[in-house]
FILUM-164213 format. One record per residue: residue in three letters; x, y, z of N, C-alpha, C, O, CB in turn. Coordinates in nm, 2 decimals, always signed. Glycine has a CB too. Example, Ala and Ser with C-alpha at 12.3 -4.5 7.8 and 13.67 -1.06 7.14 Angstrom:
2
aa/npx/npy/npz/capx/capy/capz/cpx/cpy/cpz/opx/opy/opz/cbpx/cbpy/cbpz
ALA/+1.32/-0.57/+0.78/+1.23/-0.45/+0.78/+1.32/-0.33/+0.78/+1.42/-0.33/+0.85/+1.13/-0.45/+0.90
SER/+1.28/-0.22/+0.71/+1.37/-0.11/+0.71/+1.29/+0.00/+0.79/+1.34/+0.11/+0.80/+1.41/-0.06/+0.57
// end
This chain:
160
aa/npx/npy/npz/capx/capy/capz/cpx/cpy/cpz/opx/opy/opz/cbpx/cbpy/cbpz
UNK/-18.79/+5.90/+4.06/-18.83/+5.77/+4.10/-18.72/+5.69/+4.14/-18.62/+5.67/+4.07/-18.91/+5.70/+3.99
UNK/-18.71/+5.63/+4.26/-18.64/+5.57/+4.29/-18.68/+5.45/+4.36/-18.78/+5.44/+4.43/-18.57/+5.64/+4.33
UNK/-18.58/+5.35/+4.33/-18.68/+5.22/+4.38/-18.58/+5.14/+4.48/-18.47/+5.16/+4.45/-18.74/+5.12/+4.24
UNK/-18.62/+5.04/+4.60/-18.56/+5.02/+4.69/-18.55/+4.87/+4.68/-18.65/+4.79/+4.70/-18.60/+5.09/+4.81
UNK/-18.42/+4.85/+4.65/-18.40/+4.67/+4.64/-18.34/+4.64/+4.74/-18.25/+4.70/+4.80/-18.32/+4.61/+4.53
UNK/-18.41/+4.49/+4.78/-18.34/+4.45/+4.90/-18.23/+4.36/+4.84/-18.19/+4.34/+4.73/-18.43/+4.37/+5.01
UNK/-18.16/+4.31/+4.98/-18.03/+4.21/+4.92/-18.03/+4.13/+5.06/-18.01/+4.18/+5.17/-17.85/+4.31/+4.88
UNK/-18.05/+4.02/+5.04/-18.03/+3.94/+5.15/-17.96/+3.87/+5.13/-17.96/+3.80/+5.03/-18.12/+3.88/+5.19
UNK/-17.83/+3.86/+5.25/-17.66/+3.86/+5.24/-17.72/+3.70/+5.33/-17.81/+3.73/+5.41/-17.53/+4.04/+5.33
UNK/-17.69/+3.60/+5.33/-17.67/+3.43/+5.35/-17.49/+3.41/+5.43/-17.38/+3.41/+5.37/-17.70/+3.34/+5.15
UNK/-17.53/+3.38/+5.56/-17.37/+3.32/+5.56/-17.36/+3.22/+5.51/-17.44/+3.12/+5.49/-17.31/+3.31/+5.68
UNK/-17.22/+3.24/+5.48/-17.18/+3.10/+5.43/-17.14/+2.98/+5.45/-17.02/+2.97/+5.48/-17.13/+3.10/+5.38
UNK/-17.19/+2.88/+5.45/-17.16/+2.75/+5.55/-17.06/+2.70/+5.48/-17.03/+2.72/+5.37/-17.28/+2.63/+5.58
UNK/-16.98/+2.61/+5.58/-16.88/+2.50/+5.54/-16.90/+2.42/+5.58/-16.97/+2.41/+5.68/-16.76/+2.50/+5.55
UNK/-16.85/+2.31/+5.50/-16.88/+2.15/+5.53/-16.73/+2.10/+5.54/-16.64/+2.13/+5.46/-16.98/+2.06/+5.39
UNK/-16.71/+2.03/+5.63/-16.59/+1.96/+5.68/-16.59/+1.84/+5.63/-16.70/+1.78/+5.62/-16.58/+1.95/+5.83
UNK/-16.49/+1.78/+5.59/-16.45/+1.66/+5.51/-16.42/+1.52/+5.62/-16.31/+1.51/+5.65/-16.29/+1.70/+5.42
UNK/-16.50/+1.44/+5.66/-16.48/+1.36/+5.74/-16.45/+1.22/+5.68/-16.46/+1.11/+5.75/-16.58/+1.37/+5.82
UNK/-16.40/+1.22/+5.54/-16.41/+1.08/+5.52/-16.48/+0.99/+5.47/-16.59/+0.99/+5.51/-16.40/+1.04/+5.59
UNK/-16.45/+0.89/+5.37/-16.56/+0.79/+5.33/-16.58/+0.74/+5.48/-16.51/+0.74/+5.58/-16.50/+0.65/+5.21
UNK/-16.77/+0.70/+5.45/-16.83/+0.59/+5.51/-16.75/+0.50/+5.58/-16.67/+0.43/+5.50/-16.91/+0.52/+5.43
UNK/-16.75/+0.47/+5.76/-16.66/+0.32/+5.79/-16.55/+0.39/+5.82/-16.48/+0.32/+5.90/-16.64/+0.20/+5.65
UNK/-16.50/+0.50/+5.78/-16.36/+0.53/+5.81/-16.33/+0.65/+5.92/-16.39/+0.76/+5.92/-16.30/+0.56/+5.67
UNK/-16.22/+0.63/+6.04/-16.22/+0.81/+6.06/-16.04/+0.85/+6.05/-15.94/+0.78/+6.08/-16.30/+0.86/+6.27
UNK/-16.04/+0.97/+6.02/-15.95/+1.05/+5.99/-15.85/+1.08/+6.10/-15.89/+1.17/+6.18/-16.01/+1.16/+5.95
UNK/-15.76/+1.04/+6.13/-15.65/+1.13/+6.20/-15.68/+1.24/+6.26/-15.60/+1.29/+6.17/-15.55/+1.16/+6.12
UNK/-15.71/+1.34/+6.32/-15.68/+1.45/+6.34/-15.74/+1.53/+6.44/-15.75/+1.46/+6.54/-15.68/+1.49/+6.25
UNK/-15.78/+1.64/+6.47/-15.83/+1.70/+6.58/-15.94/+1.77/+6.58/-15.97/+1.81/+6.46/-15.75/+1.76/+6.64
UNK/-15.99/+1.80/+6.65/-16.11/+1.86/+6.65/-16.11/+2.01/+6.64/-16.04/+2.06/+6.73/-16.18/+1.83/+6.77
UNK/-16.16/+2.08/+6.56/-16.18/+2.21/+6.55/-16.30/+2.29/+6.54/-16.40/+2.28/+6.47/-16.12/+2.23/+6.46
UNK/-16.28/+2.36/+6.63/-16.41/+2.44/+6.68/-16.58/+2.33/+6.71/-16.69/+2.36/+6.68/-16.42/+2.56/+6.53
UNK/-16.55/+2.24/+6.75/-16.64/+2.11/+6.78/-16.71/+2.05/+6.69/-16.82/+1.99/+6.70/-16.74/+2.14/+6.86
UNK/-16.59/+2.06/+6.54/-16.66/+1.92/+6.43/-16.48/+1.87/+6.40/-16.38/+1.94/+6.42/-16.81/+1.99/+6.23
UNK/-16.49/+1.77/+6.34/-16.40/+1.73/+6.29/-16.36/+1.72/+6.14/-16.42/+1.67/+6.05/-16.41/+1.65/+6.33
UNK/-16.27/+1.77/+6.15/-16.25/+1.81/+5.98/-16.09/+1.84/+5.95/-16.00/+1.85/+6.04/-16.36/+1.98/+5.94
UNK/-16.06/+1.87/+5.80/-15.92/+1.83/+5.78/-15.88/+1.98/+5.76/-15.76/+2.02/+5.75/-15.88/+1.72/+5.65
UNK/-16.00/+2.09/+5.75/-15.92/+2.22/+5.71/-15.89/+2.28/+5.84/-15.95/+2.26/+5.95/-16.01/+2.33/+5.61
UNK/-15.74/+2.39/+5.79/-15.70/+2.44/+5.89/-15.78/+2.53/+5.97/-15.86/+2.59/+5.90/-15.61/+2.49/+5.87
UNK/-15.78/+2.56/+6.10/-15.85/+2.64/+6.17/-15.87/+2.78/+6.15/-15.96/+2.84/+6.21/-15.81/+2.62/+6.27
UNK/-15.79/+2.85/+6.06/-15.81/+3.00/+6.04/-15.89/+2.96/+5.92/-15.90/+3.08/+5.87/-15.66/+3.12/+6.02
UNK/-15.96/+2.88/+5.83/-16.06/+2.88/+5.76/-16.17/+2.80/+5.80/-16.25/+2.74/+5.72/-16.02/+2.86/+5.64
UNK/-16.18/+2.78/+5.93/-16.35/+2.73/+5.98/-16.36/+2.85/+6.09/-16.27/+2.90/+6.15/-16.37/+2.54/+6.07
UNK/-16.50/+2.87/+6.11/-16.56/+2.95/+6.21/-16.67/+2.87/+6.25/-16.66/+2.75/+6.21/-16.61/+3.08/+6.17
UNK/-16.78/+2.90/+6.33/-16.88/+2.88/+6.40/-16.93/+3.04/+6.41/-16.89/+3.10/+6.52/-16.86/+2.79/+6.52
UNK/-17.00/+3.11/+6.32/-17.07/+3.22/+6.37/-17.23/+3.17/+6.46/-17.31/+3.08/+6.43/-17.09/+3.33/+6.23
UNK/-17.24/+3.27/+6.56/-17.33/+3.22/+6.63/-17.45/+3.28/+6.55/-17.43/+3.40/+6.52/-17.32/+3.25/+6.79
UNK/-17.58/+3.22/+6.50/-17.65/+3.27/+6.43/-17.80/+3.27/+6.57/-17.83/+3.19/+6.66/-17.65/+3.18/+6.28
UNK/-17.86/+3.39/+6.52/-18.00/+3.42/+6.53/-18.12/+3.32/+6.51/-18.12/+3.27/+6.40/-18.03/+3.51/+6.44
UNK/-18.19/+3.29/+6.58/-18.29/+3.20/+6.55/-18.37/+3.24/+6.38/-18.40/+3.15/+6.30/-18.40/+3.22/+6.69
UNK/-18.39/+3.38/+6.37/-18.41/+3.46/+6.28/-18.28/+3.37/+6.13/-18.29/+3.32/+6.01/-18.36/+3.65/+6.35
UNK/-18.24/+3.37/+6.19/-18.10/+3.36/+6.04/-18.07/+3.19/+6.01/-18.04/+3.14/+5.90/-17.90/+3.44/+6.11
UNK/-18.10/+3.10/+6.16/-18.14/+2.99/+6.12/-18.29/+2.93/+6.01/-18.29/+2.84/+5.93/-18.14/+2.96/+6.23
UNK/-18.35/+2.98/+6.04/-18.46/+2.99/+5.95/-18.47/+2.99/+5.84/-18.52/+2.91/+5.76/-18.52/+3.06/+5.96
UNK/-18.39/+3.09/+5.81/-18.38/+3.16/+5.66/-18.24/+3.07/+5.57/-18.22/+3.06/+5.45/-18.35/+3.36/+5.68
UNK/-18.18/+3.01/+5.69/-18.09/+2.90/+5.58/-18.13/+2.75/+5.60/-18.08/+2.65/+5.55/-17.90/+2.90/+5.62
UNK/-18.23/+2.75/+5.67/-18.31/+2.63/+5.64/-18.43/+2.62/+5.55/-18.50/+2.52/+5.52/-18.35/+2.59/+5.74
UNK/-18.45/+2.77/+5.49/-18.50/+2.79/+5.39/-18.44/+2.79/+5.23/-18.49/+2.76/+5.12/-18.55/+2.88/+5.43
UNK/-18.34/+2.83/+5.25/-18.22/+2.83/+5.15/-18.19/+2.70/+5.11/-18.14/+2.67/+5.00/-18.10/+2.90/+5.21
UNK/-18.22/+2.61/+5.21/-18.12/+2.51/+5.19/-18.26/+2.42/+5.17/-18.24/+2.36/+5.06/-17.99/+2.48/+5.32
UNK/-18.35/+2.39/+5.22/-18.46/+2.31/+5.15/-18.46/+2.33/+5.02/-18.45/+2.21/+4.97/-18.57/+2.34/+5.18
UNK/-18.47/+2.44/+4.91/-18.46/+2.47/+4.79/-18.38/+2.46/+4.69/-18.41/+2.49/+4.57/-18.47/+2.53/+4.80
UNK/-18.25/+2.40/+4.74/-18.12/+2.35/+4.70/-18.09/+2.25/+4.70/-18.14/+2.19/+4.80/-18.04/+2.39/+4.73
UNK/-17.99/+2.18/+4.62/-17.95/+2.03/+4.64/-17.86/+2.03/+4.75/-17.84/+2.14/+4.80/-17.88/+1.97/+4.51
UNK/-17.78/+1.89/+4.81/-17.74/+1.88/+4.91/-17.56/+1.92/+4.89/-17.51/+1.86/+4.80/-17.79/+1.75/+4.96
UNK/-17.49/+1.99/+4.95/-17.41/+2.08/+4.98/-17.29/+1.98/+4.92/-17.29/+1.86/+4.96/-17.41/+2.14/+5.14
UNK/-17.20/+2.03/+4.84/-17.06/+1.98/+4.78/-16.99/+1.92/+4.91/-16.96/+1.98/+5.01/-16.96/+2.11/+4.70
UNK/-16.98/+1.79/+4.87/-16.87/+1.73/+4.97/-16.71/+1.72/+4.94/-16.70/+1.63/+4.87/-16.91/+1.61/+4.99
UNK/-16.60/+1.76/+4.96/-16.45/+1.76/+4.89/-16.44/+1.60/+4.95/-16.46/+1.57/+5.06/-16.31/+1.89/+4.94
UNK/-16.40/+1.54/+4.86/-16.31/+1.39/+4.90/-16.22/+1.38/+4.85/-16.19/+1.45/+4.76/-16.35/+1.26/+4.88
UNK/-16.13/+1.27/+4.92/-15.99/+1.21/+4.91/-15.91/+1.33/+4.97/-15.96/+1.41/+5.06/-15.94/+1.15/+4.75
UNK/-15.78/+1.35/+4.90/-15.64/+1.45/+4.94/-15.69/+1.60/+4.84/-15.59/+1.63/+4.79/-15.46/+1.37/+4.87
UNK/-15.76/+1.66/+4.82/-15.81/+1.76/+4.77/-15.69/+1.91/+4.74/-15.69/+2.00/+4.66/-15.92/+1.79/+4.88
UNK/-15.61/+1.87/+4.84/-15.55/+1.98/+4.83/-15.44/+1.96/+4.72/-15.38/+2.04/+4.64/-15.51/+2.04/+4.96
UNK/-15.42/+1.83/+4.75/-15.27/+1.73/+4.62/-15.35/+1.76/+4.53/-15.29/+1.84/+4.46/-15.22/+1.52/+4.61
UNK/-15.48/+1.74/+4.48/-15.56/+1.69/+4.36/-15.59/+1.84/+4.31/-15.62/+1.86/+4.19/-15.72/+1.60/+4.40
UNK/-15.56/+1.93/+4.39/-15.60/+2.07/+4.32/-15.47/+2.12/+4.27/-15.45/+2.15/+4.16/-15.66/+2.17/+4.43
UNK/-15.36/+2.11/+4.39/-15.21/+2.16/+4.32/-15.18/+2.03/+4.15/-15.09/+2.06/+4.07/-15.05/+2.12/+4.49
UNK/-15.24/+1.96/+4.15/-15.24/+1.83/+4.04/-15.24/+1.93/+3.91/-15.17/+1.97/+3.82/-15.40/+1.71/+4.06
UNK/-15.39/+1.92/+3.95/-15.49/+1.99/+3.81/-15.38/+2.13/+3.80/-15.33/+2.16/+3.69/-15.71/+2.04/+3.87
UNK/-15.37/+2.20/+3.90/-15.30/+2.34/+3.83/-15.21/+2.31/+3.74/-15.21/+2.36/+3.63/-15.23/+2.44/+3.93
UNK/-15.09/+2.20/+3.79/-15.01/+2.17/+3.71/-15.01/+2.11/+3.58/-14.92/+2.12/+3.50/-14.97/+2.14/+3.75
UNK/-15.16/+2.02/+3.58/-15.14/+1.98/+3.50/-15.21/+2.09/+3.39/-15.16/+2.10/+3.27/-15.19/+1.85/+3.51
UNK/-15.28/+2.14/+3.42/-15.34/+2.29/+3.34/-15.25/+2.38/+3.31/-15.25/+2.43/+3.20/-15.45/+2.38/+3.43
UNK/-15.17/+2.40/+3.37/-15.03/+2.51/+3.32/-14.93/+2.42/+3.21/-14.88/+2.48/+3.12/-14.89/+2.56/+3.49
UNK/-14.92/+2.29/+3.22/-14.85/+2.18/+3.10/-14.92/+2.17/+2.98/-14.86/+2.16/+2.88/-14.85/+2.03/+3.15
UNK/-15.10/+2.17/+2.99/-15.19/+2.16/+2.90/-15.13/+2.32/+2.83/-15.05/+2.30/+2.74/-15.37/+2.14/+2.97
UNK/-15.16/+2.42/+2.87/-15.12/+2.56/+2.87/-15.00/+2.54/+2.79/-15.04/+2.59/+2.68/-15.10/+2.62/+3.03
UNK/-14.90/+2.52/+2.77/-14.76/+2.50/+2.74/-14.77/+2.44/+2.61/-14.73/+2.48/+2.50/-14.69/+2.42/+2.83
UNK/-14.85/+2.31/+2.67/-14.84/+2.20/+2.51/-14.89/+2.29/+2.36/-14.85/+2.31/+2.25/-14.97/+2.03/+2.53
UNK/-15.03/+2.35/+2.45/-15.12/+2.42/+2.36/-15.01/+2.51/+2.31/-14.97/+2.48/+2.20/-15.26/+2.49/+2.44
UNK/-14.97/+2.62/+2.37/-14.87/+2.71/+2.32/-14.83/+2.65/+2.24/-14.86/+2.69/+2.13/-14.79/+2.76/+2.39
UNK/-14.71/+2.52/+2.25/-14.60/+2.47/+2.15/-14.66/+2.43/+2.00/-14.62/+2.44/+1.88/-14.53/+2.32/+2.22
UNK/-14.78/+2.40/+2.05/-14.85/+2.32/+1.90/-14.92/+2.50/+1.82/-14.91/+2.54/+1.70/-15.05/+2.14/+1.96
UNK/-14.97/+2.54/+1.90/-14.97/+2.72/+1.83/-14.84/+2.73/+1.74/-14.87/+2.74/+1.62/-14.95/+2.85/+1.98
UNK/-14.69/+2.74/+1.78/-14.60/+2.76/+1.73/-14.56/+2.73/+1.63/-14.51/+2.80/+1.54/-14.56/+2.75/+1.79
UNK/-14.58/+2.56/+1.68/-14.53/+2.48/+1.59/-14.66/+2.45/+1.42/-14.64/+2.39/+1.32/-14.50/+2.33/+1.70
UNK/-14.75/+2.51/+1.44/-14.82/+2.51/+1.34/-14.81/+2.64/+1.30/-14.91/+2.66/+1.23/-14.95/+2.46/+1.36
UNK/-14.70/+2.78/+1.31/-14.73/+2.88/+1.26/-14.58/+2.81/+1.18/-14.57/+2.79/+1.06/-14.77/+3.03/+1.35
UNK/-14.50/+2.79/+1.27/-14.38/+2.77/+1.24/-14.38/+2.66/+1.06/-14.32/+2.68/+0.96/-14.30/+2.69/+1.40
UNK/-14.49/+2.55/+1.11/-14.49/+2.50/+0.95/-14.61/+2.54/+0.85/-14.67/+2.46/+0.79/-14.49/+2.33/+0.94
UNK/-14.64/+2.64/+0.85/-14.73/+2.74/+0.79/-14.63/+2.78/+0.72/-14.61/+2.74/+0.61/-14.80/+2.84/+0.88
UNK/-14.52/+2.92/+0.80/-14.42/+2.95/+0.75/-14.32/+2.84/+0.65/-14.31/+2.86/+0.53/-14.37/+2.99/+0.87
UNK/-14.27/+2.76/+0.70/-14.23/+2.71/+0.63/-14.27/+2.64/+0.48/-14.18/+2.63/+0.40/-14.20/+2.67/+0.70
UNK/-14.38/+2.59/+0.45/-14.48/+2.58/+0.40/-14.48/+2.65/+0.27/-14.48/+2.60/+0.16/-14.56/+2.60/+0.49
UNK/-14.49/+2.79/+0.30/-14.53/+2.93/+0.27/-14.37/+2.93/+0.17/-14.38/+2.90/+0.05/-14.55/+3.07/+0.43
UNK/-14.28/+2.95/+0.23/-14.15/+2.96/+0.19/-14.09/+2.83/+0.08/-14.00/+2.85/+0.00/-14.07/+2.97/+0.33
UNK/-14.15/+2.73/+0.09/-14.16/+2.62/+0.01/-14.20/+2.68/-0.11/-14.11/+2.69/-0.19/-14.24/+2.52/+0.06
UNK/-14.34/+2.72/-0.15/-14.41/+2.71/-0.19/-14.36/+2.85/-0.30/-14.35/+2.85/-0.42/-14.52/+2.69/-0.10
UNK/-14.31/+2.98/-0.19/-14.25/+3.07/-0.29/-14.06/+3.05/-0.34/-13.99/+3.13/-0.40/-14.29/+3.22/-0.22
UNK/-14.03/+2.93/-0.29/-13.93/+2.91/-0.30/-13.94/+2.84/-0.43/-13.83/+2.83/-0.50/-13.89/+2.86/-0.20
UNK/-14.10/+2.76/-0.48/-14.10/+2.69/-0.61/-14.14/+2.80/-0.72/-14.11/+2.80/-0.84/-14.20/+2.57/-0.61
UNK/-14.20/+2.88/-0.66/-14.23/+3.03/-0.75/-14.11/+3.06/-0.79/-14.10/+3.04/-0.91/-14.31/+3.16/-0.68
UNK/-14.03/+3.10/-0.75/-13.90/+3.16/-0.80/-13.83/+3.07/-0.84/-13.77/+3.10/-0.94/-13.83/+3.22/-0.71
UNK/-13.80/+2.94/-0.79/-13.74/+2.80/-0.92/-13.75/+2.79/-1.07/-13.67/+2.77/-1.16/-13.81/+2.65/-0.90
UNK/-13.93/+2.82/-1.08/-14.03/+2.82/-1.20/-13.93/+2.95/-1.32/-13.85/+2.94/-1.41/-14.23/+2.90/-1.12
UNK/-14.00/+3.06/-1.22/-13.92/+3.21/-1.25/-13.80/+3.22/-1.33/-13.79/+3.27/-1.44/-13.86/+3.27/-1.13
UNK/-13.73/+3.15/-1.26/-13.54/+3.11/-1.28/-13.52/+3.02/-1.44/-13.44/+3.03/-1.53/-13.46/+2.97/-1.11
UNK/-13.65/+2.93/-1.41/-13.62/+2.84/-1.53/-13.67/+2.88/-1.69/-13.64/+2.85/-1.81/-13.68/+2.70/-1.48
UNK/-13.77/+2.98/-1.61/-13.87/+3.06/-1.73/-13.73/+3.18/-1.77/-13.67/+3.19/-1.87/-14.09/+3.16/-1.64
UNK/-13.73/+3.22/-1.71/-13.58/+3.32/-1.76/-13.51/+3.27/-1.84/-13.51/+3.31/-1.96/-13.47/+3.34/-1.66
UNK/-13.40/+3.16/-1.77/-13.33/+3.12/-1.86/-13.40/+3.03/-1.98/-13.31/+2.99/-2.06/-13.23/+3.06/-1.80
UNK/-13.53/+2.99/-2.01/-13.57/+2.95/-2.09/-13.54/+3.06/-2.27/-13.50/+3.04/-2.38/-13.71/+2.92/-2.03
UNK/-13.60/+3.20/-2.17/-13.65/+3.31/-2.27/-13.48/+3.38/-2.29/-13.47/+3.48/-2.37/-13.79/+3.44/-2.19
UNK/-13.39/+3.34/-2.24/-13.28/+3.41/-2.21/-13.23/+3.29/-2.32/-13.25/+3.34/-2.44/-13.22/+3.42/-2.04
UNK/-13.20/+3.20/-2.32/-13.21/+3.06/-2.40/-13.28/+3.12/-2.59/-13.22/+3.11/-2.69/-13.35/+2.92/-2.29
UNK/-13.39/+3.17/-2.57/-13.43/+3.17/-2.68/-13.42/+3.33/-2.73/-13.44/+3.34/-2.85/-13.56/+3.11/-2.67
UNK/-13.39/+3.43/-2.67/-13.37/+3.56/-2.70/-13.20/+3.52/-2.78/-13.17/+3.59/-2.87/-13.39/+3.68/-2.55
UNK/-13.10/+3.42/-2.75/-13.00/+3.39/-2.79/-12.99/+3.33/-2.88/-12.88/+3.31/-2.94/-12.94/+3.36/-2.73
UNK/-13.13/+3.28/-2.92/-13.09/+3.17/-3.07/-13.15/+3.26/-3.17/-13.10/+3.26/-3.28/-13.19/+2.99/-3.09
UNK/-13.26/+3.38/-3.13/-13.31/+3.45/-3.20/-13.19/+3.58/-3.29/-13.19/+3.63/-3.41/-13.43/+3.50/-3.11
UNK/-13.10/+3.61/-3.18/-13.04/+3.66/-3.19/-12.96/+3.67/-3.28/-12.94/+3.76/-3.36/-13.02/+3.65/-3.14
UNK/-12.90/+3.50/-3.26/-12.78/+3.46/-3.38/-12.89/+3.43/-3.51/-12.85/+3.47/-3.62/-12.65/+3.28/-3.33
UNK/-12.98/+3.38/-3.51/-13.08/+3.33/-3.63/-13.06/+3.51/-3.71/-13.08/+3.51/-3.84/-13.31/+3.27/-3.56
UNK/-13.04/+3.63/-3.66/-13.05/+3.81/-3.72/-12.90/+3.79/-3.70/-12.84/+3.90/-3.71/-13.16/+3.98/-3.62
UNK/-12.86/+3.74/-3.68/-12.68/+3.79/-3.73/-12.65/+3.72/-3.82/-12.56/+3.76/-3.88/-12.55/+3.76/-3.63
UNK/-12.71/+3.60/-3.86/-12.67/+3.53/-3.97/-12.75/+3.59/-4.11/-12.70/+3.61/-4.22/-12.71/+3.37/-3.93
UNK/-12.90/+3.61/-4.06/-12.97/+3.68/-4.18/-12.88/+3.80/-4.19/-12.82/+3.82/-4.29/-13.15/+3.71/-4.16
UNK/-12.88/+3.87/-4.12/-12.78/+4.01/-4.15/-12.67/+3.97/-4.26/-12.65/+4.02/-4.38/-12.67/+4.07/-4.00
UNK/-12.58/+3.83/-4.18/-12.48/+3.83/-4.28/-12.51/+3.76/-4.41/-12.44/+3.77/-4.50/-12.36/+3.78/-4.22
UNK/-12.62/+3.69/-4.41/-12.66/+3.60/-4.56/-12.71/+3.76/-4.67/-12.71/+3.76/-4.79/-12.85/+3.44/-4.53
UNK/-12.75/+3.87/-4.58/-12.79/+3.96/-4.66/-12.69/+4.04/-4.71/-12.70/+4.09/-4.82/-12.88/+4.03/-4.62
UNK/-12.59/+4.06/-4.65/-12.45/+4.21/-4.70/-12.36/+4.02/-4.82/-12.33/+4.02/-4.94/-12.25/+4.32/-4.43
UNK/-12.37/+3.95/-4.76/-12.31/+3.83/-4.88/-12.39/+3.84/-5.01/-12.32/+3.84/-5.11/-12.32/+3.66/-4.83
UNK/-12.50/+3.85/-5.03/-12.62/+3.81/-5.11/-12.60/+4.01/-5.20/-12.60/+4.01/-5.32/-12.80/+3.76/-4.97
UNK/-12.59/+4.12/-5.13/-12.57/+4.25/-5.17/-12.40/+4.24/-5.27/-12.37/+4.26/-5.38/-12.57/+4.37/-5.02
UNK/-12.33/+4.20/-5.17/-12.20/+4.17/-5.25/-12.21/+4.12/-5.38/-12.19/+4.18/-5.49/-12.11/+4.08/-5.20
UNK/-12.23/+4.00/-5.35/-12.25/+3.94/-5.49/-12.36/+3.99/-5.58/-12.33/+3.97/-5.70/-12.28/+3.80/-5.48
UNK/-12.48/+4.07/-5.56/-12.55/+4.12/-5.62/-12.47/+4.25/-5.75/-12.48/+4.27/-5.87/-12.63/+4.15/-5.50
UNK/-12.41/+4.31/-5.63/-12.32/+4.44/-5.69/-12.20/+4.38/-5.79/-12.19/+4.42/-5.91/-12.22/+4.53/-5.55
UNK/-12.13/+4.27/-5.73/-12.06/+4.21/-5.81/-12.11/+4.18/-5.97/-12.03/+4.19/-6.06/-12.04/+4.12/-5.75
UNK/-12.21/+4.14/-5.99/-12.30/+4.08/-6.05/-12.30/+4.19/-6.17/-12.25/+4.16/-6.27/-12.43/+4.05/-5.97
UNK/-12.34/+4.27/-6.15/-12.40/+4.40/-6.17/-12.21/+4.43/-6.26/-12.09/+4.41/-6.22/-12.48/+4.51/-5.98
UNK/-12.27/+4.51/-6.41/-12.18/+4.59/-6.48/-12.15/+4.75/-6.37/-12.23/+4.82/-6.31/-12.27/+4.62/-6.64
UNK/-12.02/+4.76/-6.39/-12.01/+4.88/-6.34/-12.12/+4.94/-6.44/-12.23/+4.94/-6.39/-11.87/+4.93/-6.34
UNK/-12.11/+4.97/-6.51/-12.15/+5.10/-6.55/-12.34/+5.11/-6.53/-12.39/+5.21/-6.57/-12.09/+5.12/-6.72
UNK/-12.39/+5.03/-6.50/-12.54/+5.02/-6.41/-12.57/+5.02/-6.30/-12.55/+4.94/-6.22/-12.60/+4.94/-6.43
UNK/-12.65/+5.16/-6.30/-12.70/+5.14/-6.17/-12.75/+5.03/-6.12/-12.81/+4.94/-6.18/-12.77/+5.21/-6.15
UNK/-12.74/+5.03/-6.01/-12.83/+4.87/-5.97/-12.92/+4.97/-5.82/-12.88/+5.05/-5.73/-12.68/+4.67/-5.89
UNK/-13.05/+4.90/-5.87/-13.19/+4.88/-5.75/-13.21/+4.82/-5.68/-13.25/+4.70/-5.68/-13.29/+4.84/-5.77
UNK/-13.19/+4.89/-5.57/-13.23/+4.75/-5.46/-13.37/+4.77/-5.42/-13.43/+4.68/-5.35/-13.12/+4.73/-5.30
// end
């Protein structure tokens, strides 16, 4: 099964920029309207009575045809630029919000490891008092055996 679609191809019209109302333009006549675009982008194709029809059918059904005003072509090189700057800024503020993310980040484990350092030497601090607290009991105990033995007749055993 095969099925046969049509495609009805519409030339495409241009509309020439003549100016606000009241005013006329500088310039010359191309191809018998007046208008500001250059001549290798206007034509006049000669159309078919057939093909007139059918874009006055086209065009009843449609709103009325985009007009370009003022300097269009400044106003377009404008916008690119200003869109490639938008483009840029956007980029910088991307950056600059990974960049204090990062930083941020590094703060944040930079207080983790402050904490760390201080919890260390806290336990480092207290593994040293524990320390000397069993060197002193060690030594209050061989003092406390001395005198114990001392104490003690030779000639008895002594129990510990």
């Amino acid at each position: 099964m095969s099925q046969h679609l049509q495609y009805q191809h519409a030339q495409p019209t241009y509309v020439h920029y003549t100016g606000p109302p009241g005013t006329h333009l500088p310039g010359q006549i191309i191809n018998g309207s007046a208008g500001i675009a250059p001549q290798e982008t206007t034509h006049h194709a000669q159309l078919t009575q057939q093909q007139l029809q059918q874009q006055q059918q086209q065009q009843a059904g449609t709103s009325t045809p985009l007009v370009a005003t003022g300097d269009w072509t400044k106003d377009l090189v404008h916008l690119a630029k200003t869109a490639e700057l938008k483009k840029h800024a956007l980029t910088l503020q991307l950056h600059t919000a990974h960049i204090l993310s990062a930083h941020a980040s590094l703060q944040e484990k930079s207080k983790v490891i402050q904490d760390i350092r201080e919890q260390r030497n806290k336990l480092d601090s207290e593994r040293t008092k524990l320390l000397n607290a069993l060197r002193e009991i060690n030594e209050d105990r061989d003092k406390a055996g001395l005198l114990f033995n001392s104490a003690l007749p030779e000639n008895q055993p002594h129990k510990l």
